[in-house]
Structures are given as C-alpha cells and as structure tokens.
C-alpha positions as CSV (number, residue, x, y, z in Angstrom):
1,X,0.0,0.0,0.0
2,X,1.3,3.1,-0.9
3,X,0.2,6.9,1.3
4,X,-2.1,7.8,-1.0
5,X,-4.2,4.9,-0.8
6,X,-4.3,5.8,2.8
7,X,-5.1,9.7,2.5
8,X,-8.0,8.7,0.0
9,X,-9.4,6.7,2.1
10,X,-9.4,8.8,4.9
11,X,-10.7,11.7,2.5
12,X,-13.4,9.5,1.7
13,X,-14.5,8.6,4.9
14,X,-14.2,12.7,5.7
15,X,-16.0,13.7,2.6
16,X,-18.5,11.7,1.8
17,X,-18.5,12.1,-1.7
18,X,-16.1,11.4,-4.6
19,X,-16.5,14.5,-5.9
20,X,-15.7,16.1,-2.1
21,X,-13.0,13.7,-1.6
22,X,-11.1,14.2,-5.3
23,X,-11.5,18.1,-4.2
24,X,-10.2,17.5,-1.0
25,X,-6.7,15.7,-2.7
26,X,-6.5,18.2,-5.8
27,X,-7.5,14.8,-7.6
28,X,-9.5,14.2,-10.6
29,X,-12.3,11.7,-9.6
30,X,-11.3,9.4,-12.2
31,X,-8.0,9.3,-11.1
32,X,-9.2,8.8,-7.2
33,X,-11.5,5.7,-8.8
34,X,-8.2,4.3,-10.5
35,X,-6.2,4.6,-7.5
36,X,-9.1,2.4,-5.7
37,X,-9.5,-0.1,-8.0
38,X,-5.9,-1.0,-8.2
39,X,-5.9,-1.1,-4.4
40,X,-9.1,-3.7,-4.0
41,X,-7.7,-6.0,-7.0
42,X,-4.0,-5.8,-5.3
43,X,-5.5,-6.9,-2.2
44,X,-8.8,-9.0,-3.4
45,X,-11.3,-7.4,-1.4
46,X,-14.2,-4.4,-1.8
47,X,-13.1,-1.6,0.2
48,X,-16.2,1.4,-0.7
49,X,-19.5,1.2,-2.4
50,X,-21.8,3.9,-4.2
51,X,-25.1,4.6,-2.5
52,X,-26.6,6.9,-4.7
53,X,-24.2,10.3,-4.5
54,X,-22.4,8.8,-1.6
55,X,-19.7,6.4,-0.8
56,X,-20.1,4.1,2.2
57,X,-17.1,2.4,3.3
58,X,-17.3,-1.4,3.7
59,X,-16.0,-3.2,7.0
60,X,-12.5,-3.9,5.4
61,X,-12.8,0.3,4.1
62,X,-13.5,1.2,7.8
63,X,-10.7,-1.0,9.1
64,X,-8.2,0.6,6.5
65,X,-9.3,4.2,7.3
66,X,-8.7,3.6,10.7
67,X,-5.4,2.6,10.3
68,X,-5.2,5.9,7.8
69,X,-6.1,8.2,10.7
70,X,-3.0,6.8,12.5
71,X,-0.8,6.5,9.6
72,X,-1.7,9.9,8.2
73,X,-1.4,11.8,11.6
74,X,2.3,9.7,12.0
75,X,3.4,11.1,8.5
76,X,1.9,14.3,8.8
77,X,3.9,14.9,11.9
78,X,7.2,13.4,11.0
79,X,7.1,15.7,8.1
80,X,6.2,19.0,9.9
81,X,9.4,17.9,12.6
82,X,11.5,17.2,9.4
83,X,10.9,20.9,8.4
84,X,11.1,22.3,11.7
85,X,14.7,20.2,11.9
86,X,15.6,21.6,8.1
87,X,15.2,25.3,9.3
88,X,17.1,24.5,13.0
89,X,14.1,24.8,15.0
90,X,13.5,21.9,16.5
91,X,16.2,18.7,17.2
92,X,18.5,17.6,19.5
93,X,21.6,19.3,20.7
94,X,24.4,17.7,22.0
95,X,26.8,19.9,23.3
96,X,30.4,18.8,24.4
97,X,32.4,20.8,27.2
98,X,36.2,20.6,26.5
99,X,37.1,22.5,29.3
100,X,36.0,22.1,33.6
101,X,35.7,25.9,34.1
102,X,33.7,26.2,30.2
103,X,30.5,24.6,32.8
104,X,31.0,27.5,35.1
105,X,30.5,30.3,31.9
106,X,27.9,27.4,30.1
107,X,25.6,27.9,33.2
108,X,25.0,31.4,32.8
109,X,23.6,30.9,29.0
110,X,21.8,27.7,29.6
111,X,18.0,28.7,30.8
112,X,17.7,31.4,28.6
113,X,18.8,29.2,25.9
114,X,16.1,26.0,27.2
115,X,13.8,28.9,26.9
116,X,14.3,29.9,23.9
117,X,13.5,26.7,22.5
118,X,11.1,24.7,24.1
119,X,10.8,22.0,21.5
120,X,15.1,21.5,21.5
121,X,16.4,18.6,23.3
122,X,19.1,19.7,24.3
123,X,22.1,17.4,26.4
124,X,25.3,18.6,27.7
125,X,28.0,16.4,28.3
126,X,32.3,16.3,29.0
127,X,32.0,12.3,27.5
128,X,33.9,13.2,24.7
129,X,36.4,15.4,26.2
130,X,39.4,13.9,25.2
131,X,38.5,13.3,21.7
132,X,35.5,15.9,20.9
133,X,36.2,16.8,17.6
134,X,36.4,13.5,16.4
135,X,33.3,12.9,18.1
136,X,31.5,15.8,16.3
137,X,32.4,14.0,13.4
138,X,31.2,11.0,13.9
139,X,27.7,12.9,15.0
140,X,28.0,11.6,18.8
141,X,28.2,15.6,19.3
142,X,26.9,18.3,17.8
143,X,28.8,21.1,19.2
144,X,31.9,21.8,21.5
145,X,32.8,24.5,23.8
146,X,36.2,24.7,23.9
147,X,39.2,26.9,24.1
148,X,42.0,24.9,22.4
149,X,40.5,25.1,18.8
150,X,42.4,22.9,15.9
151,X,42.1,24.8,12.6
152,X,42.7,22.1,10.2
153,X,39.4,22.9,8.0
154,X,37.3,20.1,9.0
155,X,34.8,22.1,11.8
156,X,33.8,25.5,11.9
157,X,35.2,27.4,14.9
158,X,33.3,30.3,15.6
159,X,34.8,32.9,18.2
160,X,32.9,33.7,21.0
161,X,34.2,35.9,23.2
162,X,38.2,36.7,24.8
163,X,39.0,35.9,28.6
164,X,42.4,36.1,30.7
165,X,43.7,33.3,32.5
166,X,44.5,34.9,36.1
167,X,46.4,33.2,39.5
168,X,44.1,32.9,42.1
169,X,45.5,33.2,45.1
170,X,44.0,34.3,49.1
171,X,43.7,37.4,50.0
172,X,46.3,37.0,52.7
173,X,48.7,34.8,50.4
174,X,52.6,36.2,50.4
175,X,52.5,37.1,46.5
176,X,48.6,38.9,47.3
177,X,48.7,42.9,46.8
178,X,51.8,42.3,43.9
179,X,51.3,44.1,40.3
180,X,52.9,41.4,38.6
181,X,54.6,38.1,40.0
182,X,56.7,35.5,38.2
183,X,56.6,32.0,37.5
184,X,59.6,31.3,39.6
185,X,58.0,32.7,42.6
186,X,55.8,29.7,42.3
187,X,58.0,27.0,42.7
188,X,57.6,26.8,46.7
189,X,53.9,26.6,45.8
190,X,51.1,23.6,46.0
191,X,49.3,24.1,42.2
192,X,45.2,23.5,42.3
193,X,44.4,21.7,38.8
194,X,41.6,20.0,37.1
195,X,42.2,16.3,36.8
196,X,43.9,16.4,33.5
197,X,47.3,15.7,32.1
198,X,50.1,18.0,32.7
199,X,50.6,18.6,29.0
200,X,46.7,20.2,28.5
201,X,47.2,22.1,31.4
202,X,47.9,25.8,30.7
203,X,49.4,26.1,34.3
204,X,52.1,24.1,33.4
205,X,52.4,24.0,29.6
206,X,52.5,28.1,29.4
207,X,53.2,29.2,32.8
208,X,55.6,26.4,34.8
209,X,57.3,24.5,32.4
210,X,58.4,27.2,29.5
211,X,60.1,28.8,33.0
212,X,61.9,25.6,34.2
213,X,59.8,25.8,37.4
214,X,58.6,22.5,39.5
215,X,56.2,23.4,41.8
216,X,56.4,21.3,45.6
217,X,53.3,19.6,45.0
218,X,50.7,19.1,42.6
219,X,46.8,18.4,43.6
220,X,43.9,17.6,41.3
221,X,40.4,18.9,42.1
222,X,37.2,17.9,40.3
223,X,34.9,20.7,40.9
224,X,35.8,24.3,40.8
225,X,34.1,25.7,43.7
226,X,36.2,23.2,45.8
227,X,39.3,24.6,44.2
228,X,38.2,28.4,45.2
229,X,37.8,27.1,48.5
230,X,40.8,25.4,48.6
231,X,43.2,28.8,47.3
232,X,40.8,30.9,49.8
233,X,42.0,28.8,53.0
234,X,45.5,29.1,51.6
235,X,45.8,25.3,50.3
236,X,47.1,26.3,47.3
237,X,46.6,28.3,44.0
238,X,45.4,28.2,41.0
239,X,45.2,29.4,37.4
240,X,41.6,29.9,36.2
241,X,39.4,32.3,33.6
242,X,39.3,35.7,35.1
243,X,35.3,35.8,34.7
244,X,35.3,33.3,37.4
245,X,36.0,36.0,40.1
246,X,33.5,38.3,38.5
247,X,31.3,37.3,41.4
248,X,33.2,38.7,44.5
249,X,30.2,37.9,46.9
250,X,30.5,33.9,46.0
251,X,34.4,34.4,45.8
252,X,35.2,36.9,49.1
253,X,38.0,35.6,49.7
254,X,40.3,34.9,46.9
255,X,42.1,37.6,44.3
256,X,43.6,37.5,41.1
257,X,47.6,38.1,40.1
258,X,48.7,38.3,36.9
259,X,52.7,37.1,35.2
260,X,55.0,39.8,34.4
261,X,55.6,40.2,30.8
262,X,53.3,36.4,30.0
263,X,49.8,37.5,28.4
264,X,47.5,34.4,29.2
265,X,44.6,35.5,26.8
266,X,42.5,33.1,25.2
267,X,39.5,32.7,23.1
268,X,36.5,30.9,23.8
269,X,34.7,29.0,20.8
270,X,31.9,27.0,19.8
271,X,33.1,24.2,17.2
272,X,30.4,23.0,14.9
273,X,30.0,20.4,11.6
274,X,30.3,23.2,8.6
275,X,26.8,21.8,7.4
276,X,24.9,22.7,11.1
277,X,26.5,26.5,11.3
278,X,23.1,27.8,9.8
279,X,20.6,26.3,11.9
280,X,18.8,28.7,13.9
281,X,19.3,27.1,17.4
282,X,23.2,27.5,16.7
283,X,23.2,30.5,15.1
284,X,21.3,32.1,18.7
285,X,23.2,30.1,20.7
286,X,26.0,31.9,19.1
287,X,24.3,35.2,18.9
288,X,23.7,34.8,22.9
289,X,27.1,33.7,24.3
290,X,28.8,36.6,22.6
291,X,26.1,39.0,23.8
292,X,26.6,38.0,27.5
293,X,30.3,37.8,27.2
C-alpha cells in the first residue's frame, strides 16, 4: 500500500463524496477511482460502495481508514518535525564541554537558551572530552565548547568571546597585593588543577614549564568551587578564567595576580559540523554567548 491509498481513504471517509473527496486531494475523480481499484484487485477485497451520490465504506474500508487516521497523523507529523529540523528549529543538541571551568560560563547561557527553544532537546556532556572533535564527526556531538581550537578545516570554529587566565590566590597569600609576579615565585607553591594531564594544562604548559619551574606539590580537584575554596584557605593556587571572580560575593576571599611580561589570553569558541553552522538554534546560541560575554 502506498500513502495515497491511505489519504483517499481517509478523504473519503471525511467527505462523503467522490466528488468532495477528489476536491479535497486536488485529484480528478477518475484518477481517485483508479487509484481504488488497483488497491481492491491488489488486495482482493471491496473496500467502498456507491449509494446513490455517496460512498459508504465497507468493514474492510472502515478498518483501513482507521489505520489511515493513524498512519496519516504519524506522517503528517514526521514531516512538519523534518521541516522544523531543516530550518534548526526543533532537534537535539548535544553539546560537548572541552574544558571544567567552560560549565561554570555554560551555566550562565543555559535557561535562557532551554527557553528559547522549548521544543530543543538539548544534552550537555564532557564524555567526549578527550576526543571531541572527532566525536562531532562521527555525529556523537553536535557542538563543543572549547578553548583549544584545531584549525585544520574540517569544523567551523566560531569565536565567542576573549577571557584572561588569572592566578588565584588568598587574600592573605605572600604574593597577594603584587602588580605582577613571576613563574619562579611559584616553585615553593602547591598548584590547584583539574584532573587532566600536565601537558593540556595551561598552568604548566605556558606558565611552569616554558620557565623551568617545579612546583612542591601538585593536587587535582574535580569541581571548581572546591578549588576556590581550597586557594581561599590558603591550600594552594590556581590558574583559572578571570570571569570566574566576576562574582566577588560567591568568591570573598580569593584575588587575582597576573605574570609579568606572559599575556594568558585566550579565546572561547563553539566548534560546529560546517553543514549545522546555519541552523537557527546554533546561530542564537552563538548570537547569545557573545552578547553576555
């Protein structure tokens, strides 16, 4: 059986009429008839009658335009989400968080952004964070925050907005009320991380080890408002986006230092497939994180 078997009988059992019913389907009525006949000698049984002007539907007709009225409304909706999906206004977004402190800055766009699209599903997730971009490309993602881009042509990378890395140290740290400090001065130091290797940390691959500088002890932390607490109580310090401090009621305790001479500006941006840079839910999610940054 093919759909249009289904929408004539449904347009029949609607209508009333062949005449209605060919109307109803931009149909010619002899057309509608042929359609029919094929139908009833394909599957050996009488499925409408003429009484006078009208058409009654026979109990194998009124089974079948039953079915129709589920069939059509399944159809009809998987076609009206297929458009909404073609002009990115309805889907499912998975977004991938390269970065522990990108959740901190995420959280500030992500109600608005539910909001905005109701009908989005939208899942955020640091799975992938080790291997993201390939990820993306194998459509386990559909978009990454992250602030180590690799421009080799096969995502789009579209800025978002600039942030400085900053040391975060107590207020009544030795090195607090400084201008400028330098990496050596950190060597006596215990350095607050994420849990990640030593080579994607910035701490160390910018700051530390370009300056030959071994700090006395190294300490992961997963979550970063046991990290602020930690530098606050003087357990060690850390180097974290700048924005972080931008709430001094939540962070009272804790300032920011910054390296003489080593600029530690980087760039926030959302990697997408090239094909998925138009929809709309991606275009105003980019549209939104650059306005709030």
């Amino acid at each position: 059986m093919e759909l249009i078997h289904f929408r004539i009988l449904l347009a029949l059992k609607r209508r009333g009429t062949l005449n209605a019913a060919s109307e109803s389907l931009h149909l010619t009525q002899s057309a509608l008839s042929h359609q029919m006949k094929n139908l009833e000698q394909r599957l050996g049984i009488i499925l409408w009658r003429k009484q006078g002007r009208t058409l009654v539907l026979t109990q194998a007709g009124q089974y079948l335009s039953e079915v129709a009225e589920s069939v059509i409304a399944t159809v009809d909706s998987a076609e009206q989400h297929l458009t909404l999906l073609a002009d990115g206004k309805t889907g499912k977004l998975i977004i991938g968080i390269d970065c522990h402190a990108c959740y901190e800055w995420f959280r500030t766009i992500l109600q608005p952004y539910l909001q905005a699209w109701p009908e989005l599903a939208v899942e955020v997730t640091s799975r992938y964070r080790f291997n993201s971009f390939e990820a993306i490309q194998q459509y386990k993602l559909d978009a990454v925050l992250t602030s180590d881009p690799v421009f080799n042509g096969v995502l789009h990378y579209q800025p978002l907005f600039d942030f400085e890395l900053v040391l975060i140290v107590a207020k009544q740290h030795r090195l607090a009320g400084r201008q400028f400090i330098e990496p050596s001065e950190l060597q006596q130091e215990t350095i607050l991380t994420y849990p990640v290797e030593r080579e994607r940390l910035d701490m160390f691959r910018k700051v530390l080890q370009p300056a030959g500088v071994e700090p006395l002890a190294h300490v992961t932390v997963e979550e970063t408002d046991i990290m602020l607490q930690l530098a606050a109580s003087q357990r060690g310090v850390c180097l974290l986006p700048e924005w972080l401090l931008a709430d001094k009621v939540k962070n009272p305790d804790v300032i920011s230092l910054r390296f003489k001479n080593l600029p530690l500006t980087k760039t926030m941006y959302l990697a997408t497939r090239h094909e998925d840079v138009q929809l709309e839910y991606i275009q105003w999610l980019i549209a939104h994180a650059q306005y709030k940054s």
